[in-house]
CHARMM internal coordinates of N, CA and C (Angstrom, degrees):
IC EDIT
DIST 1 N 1 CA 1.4533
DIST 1 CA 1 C 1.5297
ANGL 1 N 1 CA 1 C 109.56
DIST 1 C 2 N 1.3762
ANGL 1 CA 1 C 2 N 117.27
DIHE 1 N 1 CA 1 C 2 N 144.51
DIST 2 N 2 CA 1.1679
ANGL 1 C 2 N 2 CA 120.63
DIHE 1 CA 1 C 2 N 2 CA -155.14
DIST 2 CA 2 C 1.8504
ANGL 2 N 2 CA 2 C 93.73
DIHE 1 C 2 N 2 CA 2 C -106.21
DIST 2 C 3 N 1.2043
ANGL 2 CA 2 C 3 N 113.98
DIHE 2 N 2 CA 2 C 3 N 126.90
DIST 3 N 3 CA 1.8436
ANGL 2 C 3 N 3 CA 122.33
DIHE 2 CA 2 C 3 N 3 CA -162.15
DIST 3 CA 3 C 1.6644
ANGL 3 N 3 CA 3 C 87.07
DIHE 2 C 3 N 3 CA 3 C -116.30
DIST 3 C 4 N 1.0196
ANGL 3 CA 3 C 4 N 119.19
DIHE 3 N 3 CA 3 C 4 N -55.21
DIST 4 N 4 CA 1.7220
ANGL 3 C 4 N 4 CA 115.45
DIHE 3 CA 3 C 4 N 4 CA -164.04
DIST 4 CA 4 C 1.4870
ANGL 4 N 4 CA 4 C 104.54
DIHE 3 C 4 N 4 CA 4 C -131.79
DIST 4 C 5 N 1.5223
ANGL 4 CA 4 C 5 N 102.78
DIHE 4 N 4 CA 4 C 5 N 171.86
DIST 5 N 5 CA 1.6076
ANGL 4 C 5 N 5 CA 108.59
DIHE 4 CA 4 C 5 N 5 CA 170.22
DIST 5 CA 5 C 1.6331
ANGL 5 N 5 CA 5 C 107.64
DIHE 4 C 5 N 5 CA 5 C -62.92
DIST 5 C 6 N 1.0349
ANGL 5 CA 5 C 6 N 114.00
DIHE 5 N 5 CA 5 C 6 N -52.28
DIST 6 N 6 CA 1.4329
ANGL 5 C 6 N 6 CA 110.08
DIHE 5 CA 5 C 6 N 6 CA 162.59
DIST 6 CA 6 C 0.9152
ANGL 6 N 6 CA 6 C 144.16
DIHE 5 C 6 N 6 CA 6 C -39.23
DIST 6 C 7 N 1.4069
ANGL 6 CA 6 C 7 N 129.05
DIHE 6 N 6 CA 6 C 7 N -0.81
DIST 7 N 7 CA 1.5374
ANGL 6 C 7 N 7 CA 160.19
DIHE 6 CA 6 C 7 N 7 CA 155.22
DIST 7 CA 7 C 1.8375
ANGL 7 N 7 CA 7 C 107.97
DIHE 6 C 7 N 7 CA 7 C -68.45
DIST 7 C 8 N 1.2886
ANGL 7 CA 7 C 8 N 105.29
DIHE 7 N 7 CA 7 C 8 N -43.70
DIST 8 N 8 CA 1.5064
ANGL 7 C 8 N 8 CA 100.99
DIHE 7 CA 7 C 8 N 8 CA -163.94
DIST 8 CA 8 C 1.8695
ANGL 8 N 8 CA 8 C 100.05
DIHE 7 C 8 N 8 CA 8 C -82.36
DIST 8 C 9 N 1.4372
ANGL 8 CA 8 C 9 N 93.90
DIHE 8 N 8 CA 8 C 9 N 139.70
DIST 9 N 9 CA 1.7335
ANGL 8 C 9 N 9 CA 97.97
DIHE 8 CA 8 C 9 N 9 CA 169.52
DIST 9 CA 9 C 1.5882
ANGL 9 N 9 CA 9 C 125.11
DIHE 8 C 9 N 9 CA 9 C -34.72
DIST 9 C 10 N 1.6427
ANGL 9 CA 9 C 10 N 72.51
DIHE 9 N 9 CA 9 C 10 N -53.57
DIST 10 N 10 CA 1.9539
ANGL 9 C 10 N 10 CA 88.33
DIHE 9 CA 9 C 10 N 10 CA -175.79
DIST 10 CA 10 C 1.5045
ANGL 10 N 10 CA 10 C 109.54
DIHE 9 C 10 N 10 CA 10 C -62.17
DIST 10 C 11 N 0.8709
ANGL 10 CA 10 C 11 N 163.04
DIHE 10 N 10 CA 10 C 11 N -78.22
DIST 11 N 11 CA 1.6254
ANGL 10 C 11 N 11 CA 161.23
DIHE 10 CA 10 C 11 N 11 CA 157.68
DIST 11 CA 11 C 1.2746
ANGL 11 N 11 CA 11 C 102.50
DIHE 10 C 11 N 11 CA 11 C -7.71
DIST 11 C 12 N 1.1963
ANGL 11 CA 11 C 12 N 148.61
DIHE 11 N 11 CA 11 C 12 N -41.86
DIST 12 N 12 CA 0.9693
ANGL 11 C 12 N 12 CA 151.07
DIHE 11 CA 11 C 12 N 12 CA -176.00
DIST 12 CA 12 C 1.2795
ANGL 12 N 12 CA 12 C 132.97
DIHE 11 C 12 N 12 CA 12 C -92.30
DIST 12 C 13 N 1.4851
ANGL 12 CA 12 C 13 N 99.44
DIHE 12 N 12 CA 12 C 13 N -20.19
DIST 13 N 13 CA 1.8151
ANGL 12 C 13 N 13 CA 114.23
DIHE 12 CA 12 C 13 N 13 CA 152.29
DIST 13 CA 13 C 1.5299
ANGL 13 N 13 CA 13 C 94.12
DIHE 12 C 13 N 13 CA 13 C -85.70
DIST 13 C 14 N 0.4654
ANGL 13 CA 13 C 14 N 134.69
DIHE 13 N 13 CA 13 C 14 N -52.59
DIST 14 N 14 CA 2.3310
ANGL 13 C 14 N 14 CA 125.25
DIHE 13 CA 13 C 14 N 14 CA 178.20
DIST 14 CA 14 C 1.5027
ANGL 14 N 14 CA 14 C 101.60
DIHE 13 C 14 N 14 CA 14 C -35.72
DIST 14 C 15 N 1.7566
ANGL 14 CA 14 C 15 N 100.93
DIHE 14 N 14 CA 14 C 15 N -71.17
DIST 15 N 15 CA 1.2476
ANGL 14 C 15 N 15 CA 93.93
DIHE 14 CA 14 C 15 N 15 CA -165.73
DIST 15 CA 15 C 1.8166
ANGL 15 N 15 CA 15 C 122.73
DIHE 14 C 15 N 15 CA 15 C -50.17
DIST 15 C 16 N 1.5348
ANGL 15 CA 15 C 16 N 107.56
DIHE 15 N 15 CA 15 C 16 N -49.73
DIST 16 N 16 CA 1.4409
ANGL 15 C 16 N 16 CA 110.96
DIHE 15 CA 15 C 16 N 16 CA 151.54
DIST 16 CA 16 C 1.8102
ANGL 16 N 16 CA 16 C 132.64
DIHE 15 C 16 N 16 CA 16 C -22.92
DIST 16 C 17 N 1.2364
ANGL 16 CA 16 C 17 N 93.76
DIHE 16 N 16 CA 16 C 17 N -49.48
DIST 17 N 17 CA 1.5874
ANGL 16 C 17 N 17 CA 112.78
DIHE 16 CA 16 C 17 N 17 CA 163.50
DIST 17 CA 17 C 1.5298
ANGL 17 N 17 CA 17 C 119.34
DIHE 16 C 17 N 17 CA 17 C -55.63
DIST 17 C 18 N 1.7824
ANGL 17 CA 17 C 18 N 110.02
DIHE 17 N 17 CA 17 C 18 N -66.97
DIST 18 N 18 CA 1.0853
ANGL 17 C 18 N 18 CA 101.56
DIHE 17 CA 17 C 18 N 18 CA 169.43
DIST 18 CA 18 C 1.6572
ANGL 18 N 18 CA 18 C 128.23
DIHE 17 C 18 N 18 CA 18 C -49.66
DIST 18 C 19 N 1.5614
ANGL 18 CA 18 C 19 N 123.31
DIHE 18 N 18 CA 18 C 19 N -39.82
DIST 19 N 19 CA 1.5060
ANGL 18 C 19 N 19 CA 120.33
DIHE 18 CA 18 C 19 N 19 CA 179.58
DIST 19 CA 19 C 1.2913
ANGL 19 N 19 CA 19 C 95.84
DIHE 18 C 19 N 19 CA 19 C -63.22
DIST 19 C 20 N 1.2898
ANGL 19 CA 19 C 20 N 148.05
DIHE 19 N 19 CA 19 C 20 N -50.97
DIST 20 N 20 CA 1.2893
ANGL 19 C 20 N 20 CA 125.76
DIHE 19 CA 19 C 20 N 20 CA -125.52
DIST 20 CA 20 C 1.8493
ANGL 20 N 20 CA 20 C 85.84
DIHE 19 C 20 N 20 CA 20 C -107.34
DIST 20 C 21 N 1.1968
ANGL 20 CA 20 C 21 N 140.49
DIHE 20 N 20 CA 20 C 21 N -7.93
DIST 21 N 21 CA 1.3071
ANGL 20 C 21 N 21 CA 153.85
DIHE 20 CA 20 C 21 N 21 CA -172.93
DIST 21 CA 21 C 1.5752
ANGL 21 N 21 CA 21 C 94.59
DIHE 20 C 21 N 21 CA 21 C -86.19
DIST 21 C 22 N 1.4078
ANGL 21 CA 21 C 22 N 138.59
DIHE 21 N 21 CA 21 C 22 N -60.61
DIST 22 N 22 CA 1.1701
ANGL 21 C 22 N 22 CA 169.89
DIHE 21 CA 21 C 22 N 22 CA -157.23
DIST 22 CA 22 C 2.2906
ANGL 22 N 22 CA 22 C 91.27
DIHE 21 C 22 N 22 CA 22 C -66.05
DIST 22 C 23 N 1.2756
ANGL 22 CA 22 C 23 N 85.23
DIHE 22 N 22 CA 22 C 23 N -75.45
DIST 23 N 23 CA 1.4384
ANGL 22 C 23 N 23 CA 108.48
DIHE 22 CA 22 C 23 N 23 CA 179.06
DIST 23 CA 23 C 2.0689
ANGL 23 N 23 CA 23 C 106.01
DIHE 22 C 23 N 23 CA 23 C -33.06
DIST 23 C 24 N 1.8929
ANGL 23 CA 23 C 24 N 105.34
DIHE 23 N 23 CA 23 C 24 N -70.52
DIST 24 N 24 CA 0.9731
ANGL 23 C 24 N 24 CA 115.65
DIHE 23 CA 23 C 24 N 24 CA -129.03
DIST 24 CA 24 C 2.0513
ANGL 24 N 24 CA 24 C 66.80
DIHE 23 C 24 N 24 CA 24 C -83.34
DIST 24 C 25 N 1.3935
ANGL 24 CA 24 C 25 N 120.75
DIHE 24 N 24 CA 24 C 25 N -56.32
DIST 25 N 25 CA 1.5231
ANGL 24 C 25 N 25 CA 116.11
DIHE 24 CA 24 C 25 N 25 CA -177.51
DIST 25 CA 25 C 1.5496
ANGL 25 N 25 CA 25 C 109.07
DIHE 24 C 25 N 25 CA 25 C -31.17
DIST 25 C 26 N 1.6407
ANGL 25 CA 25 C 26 N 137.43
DIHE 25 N 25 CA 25 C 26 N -16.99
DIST 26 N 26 CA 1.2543
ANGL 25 C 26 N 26 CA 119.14
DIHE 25 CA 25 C 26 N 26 CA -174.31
DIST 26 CA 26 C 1.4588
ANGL 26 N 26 CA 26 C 114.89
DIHE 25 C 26 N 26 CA 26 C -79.41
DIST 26 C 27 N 1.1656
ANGL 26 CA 26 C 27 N 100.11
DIHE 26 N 26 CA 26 C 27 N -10.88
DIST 27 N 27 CA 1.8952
ANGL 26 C 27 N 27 CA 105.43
DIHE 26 CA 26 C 27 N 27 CA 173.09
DIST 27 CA 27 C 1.6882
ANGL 27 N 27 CA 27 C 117.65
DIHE 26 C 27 N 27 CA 27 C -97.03
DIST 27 C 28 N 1.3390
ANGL 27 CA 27 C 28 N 120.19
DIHE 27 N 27 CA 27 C 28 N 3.98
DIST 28 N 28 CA 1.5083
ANGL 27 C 28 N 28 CA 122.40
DIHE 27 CA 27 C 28 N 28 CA 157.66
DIST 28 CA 28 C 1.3492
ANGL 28 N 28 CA 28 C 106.58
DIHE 27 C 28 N 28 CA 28 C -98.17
DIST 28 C 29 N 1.8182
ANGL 28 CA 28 C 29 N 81.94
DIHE 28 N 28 CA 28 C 29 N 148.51
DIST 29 N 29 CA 1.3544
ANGL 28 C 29 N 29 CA 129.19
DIHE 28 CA 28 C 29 N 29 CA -148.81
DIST 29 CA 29 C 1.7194
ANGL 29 N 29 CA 29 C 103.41
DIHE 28 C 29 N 29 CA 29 C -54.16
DIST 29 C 30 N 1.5267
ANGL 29 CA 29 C 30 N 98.52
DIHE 29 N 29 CA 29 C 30 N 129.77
DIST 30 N 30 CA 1.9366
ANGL 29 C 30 N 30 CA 97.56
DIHE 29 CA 29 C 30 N 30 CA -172.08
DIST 30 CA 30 C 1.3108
ANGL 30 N 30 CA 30 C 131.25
DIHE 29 C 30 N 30 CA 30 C -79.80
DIST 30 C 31 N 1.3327
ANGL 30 CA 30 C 31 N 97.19
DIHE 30 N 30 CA 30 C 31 N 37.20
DIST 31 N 31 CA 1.6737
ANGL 30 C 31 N 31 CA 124.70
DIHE 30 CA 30 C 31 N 31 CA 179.05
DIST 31 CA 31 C 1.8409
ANGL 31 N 31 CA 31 C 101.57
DIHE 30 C 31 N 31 CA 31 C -106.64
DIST 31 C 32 N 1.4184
ANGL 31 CA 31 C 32 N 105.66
DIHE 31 N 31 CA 31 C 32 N -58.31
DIST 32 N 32 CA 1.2966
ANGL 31 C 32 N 32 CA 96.98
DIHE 31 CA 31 C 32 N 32 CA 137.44
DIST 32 CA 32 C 1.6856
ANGL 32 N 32 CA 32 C 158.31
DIHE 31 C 32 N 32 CA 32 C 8.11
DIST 32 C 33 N 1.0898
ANGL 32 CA 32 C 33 N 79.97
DIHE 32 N 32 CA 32 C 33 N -79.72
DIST 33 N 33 CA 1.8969
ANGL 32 C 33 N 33 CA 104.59
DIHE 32 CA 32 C 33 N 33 CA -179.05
DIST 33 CA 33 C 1.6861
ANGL 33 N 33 CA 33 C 100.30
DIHE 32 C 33 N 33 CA 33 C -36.58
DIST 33 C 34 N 1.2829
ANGL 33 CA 33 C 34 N 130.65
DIHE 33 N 33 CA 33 C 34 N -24.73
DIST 34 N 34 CA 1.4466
ANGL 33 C 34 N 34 CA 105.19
DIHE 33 CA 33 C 34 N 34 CA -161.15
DIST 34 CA 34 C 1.4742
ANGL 34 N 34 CA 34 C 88.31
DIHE 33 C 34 N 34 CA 34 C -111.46
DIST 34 C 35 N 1.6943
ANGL 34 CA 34 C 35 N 120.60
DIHE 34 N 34 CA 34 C 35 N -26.05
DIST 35 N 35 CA 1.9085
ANGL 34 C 35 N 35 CA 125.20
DIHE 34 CA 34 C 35 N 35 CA -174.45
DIST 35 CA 35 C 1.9490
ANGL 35 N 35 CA 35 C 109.77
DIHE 34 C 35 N 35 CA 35 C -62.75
DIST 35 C 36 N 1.5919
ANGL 35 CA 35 C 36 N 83.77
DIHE 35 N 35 CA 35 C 36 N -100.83
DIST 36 N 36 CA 1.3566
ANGL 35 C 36 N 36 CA 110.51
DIHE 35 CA 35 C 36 N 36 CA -171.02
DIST 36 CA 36 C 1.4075
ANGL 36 N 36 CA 36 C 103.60
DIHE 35 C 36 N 36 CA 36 C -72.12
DIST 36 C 37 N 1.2929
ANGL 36 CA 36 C 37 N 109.25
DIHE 36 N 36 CA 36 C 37 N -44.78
DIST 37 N 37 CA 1.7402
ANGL 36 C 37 N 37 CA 103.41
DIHE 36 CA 36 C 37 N 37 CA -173.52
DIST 37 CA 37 C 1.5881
ANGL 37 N 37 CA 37 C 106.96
DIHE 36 C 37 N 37 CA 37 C -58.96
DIST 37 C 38 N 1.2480
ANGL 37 CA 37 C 38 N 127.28
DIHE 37 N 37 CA 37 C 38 N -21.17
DIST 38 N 38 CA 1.6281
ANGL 37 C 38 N 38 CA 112.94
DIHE 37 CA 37 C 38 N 38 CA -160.23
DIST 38 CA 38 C 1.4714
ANGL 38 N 38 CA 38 C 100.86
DIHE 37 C 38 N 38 CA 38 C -114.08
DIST 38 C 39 N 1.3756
ANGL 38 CA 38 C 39 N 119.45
DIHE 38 N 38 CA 38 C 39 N -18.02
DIST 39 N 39 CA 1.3779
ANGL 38 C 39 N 39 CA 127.35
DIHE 38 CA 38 C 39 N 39 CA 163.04
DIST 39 CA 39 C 1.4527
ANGL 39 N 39 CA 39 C 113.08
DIHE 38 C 39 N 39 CA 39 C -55.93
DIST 39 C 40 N 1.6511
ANGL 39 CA 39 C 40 N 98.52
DIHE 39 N 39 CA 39 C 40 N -52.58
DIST 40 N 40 CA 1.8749
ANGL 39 C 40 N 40 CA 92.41
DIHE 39 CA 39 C 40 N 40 CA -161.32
DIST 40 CA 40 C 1.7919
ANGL 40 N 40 CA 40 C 90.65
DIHE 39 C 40 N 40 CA 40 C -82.39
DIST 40 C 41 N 1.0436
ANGL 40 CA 40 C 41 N 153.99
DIHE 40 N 40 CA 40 C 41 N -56.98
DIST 41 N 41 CA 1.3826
ANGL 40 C 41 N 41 CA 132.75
DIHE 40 CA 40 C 41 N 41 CA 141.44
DIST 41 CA 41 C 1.2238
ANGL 41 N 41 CA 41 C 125.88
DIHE 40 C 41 N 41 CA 41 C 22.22
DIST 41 C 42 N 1.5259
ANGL 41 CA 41 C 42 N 113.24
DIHE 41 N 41 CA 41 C 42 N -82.20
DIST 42 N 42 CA 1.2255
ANGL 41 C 42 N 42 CA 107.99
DIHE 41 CA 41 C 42 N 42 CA -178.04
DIST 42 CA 42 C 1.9279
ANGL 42 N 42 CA 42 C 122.44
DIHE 41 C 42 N 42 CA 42 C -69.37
DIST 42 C 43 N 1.4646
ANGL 42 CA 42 C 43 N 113.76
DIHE 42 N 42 CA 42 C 43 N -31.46
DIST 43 N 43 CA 0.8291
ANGL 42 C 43 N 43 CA 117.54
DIHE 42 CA 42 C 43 N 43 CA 158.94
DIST 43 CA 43 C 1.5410
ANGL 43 N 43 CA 43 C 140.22
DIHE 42 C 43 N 43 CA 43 C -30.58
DIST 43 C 44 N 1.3238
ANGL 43 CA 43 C 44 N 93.10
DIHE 43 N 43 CA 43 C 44 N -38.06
DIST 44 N 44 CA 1.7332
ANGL 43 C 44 N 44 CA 109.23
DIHE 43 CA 43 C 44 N 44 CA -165.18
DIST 44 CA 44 C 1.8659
ANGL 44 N 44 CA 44 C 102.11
DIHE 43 C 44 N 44 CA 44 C -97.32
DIST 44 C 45 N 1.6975
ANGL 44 CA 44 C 45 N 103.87
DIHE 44 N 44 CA 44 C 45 N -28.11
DIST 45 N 45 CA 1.4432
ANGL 44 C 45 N 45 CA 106.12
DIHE 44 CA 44 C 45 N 45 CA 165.84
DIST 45 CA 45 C 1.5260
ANGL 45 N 45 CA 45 C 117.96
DIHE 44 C 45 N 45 CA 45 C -62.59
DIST 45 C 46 N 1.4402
ANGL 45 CA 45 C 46 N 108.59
DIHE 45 N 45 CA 45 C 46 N -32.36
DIST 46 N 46 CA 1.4628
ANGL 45 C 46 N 46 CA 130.73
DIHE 45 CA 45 C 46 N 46 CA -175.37
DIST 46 CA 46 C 1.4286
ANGL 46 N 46 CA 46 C 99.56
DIHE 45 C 46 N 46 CA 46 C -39.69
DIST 46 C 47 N 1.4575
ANGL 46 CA 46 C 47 N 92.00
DIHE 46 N 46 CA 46 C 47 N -83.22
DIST 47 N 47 CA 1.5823
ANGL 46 C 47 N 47 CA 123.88
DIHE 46 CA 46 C 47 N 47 CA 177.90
DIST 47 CA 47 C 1.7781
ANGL 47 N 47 CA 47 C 109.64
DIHE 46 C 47 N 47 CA 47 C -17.22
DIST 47 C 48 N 1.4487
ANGL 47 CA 47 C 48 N 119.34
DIHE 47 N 47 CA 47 C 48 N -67.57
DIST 48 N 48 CA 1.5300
ANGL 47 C 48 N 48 CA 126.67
DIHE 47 CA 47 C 48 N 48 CA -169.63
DIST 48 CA 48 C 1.7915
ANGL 48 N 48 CA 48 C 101.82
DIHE 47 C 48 N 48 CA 48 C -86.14
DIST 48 C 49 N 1.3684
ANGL 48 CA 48 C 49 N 119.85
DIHE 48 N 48 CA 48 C 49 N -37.84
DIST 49 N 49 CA 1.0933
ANGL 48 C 49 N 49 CA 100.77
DIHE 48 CA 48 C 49 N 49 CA 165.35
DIST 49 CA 49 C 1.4760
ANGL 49 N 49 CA 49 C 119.63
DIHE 48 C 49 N 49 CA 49 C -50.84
DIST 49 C 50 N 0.9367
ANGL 49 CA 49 C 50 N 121.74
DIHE 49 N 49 CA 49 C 50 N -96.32
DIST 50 N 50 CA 1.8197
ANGL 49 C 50 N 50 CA 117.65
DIHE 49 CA 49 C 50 N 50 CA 177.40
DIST 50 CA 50 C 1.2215
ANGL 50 N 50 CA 50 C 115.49
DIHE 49 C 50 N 50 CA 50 C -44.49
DIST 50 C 51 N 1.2558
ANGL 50 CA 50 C 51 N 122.78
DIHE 50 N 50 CA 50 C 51 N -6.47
DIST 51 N 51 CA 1.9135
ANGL 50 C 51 N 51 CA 89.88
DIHE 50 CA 50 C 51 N 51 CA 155.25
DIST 51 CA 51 C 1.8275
ANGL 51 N 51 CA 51 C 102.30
DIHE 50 C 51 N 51 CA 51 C -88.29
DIST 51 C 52 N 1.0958
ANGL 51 CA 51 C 52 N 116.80
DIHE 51 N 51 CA 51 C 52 N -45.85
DIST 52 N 52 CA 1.7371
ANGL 51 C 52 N 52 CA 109.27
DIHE 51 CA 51 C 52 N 52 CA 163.84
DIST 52 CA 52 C 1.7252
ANGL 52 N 52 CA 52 C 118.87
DIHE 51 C 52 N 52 CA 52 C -29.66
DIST 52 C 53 N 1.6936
ANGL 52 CA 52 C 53 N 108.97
DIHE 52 N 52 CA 52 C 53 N -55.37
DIST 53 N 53 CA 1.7063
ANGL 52 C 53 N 53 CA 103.80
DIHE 52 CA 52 C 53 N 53 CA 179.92
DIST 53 CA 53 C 1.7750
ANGL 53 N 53 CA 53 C 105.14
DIHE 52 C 53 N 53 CA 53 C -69.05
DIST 53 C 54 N 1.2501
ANGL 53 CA 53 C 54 N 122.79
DIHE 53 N 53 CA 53 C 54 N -39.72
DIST 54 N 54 CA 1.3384
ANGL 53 C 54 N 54 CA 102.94
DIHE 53 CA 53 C 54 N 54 CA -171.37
DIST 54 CA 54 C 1.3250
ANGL 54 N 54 CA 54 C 125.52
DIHE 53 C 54 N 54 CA 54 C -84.01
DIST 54 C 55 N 1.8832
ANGL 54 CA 54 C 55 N 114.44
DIHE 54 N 54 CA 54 C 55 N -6.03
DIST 55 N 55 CA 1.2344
ANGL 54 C 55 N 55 CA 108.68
DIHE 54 CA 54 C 55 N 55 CA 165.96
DIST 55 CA 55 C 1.8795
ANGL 55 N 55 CA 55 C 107.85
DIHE 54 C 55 N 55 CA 55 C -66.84
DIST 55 C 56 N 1.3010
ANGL 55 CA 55 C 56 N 106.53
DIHE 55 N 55 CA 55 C 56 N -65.44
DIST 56 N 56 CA 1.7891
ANGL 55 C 56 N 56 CA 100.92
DIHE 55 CA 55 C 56 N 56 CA 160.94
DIST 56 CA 56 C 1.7006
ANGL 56 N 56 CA 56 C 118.99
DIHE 55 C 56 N 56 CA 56 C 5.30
DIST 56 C 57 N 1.3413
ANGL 56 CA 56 C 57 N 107.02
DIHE 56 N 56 CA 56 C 57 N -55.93
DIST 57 N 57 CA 1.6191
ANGL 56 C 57 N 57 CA 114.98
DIHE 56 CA 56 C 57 N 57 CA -140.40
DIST 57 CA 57 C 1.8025
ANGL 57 N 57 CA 57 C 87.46
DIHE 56 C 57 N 57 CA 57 C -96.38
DIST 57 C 58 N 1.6430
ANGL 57 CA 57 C 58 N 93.56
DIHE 57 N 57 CA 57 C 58 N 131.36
DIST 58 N 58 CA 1.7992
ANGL 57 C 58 N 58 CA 111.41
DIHE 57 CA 57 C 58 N 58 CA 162.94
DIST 58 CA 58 C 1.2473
ANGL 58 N 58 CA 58 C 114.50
DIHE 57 C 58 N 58 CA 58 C -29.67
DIST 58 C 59 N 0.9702
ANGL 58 CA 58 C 59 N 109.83
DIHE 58 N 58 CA 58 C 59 N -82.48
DIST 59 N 59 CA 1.8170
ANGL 58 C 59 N 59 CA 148.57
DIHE 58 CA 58 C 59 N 59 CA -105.12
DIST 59 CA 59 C 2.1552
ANGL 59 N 59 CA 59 C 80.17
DIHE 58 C 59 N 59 CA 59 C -100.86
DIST 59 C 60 N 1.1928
ANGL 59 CA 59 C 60 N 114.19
DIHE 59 N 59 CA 59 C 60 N 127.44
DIST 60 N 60 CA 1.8464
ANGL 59 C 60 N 60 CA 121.34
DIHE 59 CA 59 C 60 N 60 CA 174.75
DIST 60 CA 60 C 1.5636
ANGL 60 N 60 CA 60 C 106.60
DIHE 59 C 60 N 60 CA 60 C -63.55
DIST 60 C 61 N 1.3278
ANGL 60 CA 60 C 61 N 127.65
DIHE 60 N 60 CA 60 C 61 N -22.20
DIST 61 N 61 CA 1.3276
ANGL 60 C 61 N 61 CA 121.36
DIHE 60 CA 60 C 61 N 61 CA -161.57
DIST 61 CA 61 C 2.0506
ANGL 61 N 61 CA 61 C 95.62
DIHE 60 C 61 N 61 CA 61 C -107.01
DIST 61 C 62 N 1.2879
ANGL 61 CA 61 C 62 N 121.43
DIHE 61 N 61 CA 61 C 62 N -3.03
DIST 62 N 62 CA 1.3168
ANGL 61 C 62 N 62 CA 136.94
DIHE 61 CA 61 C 62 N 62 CA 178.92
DIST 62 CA 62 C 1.5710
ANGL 62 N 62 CA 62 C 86.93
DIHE 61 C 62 N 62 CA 62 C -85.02
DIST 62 C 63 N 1.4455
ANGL 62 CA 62 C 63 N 110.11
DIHE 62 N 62 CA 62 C 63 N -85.02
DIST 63 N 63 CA 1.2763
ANGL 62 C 63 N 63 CA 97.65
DIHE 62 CA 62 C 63 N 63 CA -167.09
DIST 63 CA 63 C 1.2723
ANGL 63 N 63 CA 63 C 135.11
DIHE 62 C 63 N 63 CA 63 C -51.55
DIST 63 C 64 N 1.2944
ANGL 63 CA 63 C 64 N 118.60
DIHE 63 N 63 CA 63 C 64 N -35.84
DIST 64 N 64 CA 1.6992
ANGL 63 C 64 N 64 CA 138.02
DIHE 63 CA 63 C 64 N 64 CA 150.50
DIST 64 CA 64 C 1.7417
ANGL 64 N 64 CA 64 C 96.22
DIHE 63 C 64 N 64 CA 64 C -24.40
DIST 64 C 65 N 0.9789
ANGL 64 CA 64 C 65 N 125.22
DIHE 64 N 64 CA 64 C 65 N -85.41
DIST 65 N 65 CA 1.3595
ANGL 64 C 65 N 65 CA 147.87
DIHE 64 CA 64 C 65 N 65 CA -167.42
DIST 65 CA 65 C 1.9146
ANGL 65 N 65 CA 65 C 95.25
DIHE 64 C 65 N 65 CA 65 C -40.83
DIST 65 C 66 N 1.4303
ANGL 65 CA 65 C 66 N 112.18
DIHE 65 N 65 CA 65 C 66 N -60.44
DIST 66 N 66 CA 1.8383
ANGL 65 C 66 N 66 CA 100.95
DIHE 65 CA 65 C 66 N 66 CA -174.07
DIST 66 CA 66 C 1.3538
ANGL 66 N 66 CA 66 C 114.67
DIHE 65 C 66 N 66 CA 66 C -81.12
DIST 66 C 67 N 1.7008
ANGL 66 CA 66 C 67 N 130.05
DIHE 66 N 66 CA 66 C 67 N -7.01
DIST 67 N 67 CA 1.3727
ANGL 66 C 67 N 67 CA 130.11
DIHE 66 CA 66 C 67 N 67 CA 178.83
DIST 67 CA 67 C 1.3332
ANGL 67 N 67 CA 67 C 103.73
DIHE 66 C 67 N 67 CA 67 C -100.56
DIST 67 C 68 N 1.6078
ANGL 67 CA 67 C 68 N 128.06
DIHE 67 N 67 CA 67 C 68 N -12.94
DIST 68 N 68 CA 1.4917
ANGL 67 C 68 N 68 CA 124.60
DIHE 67 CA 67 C 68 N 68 CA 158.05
DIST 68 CA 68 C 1.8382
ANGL 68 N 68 CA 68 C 105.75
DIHE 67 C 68 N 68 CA 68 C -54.45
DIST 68 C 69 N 1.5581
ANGL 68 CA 68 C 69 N 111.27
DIHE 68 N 68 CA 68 C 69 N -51.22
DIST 69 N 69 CA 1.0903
ANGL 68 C 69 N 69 CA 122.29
DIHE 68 CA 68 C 69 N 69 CA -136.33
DIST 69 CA 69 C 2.1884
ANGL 69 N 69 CA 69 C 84.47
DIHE 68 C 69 N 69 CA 69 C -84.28
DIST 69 C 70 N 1.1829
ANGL 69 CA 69 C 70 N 88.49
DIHE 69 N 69 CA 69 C 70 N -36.42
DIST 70 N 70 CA 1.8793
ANGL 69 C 70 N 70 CA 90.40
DIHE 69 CA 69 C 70 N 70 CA 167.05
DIST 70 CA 70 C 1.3472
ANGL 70 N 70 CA 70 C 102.30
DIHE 69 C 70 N 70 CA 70 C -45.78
DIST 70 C 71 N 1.7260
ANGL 70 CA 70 C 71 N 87.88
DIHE 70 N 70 CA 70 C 71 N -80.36
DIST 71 N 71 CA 2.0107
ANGL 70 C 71 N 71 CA 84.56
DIHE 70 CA 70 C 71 N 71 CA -164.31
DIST 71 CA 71 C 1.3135
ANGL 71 N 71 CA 71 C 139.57
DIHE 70 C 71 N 71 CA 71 C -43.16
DIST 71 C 72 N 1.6936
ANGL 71 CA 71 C 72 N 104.00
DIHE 71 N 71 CA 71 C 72 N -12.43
DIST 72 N 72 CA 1.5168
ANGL 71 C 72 N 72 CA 108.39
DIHE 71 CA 71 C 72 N 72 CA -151.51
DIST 72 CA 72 C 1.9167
ANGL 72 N 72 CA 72 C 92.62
DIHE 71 C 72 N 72 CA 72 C -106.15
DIST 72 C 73 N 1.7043
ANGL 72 CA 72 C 73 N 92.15
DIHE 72 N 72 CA 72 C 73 N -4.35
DIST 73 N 73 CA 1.8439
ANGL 72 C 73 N 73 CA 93.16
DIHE 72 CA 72 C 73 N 73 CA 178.44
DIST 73 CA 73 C 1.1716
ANGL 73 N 73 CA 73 C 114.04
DIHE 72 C 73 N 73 CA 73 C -95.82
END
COOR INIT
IC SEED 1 N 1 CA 1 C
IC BUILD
C-alpha cells in the first residue's frame, strides 16, 4: 500500500537523479554555476517535485496534470 510519495518507484528514481545530478554538476566549469549548472538542477528537482505534488492531489485529471508536468521536465 502506497502511504507517501516516497513509496512510489518513480520518486525515488528522481530523487536518486536529483543526488547523483547535484553530485556529478559539482565538477562543471564555475562559469557555469549560474547557466547549465542551475538549469539542469532545477530540472531534476522539477522531476520529483511534481511527482510528490500530484501524488498529494484527489481528483485523476490533477494528478494527470503534475506527472505530465514531471515527465515533460
Amino acid at each position: 500500500m502506497l502511504k507517501t510519495f516516497k513509496d512510489l518507484l518513480v520518486w525515488q528514481k528522481a530523487h536518486q537523479l536529483v543526488l547523483r545530478i547535484y553530485k556529478e554538476s559539482n565538477s562543471f566549469p564555475v562559469d557555469e554555476r549560474f547557466g547549465l549548472t542551475s538549469q539542469i538542477r532545477r530540472a531534476s528537482v522539477s522531476v520529483a517535485a511534481n511527482i510528490a505534488e500530484g501524488f498529494r492531489k484527489r481528483s485523476k485529471k490533477e494528478k494527470i496534470y503534475f506527472y505530465s508536468i514531471s515527465q515533460t521536465s
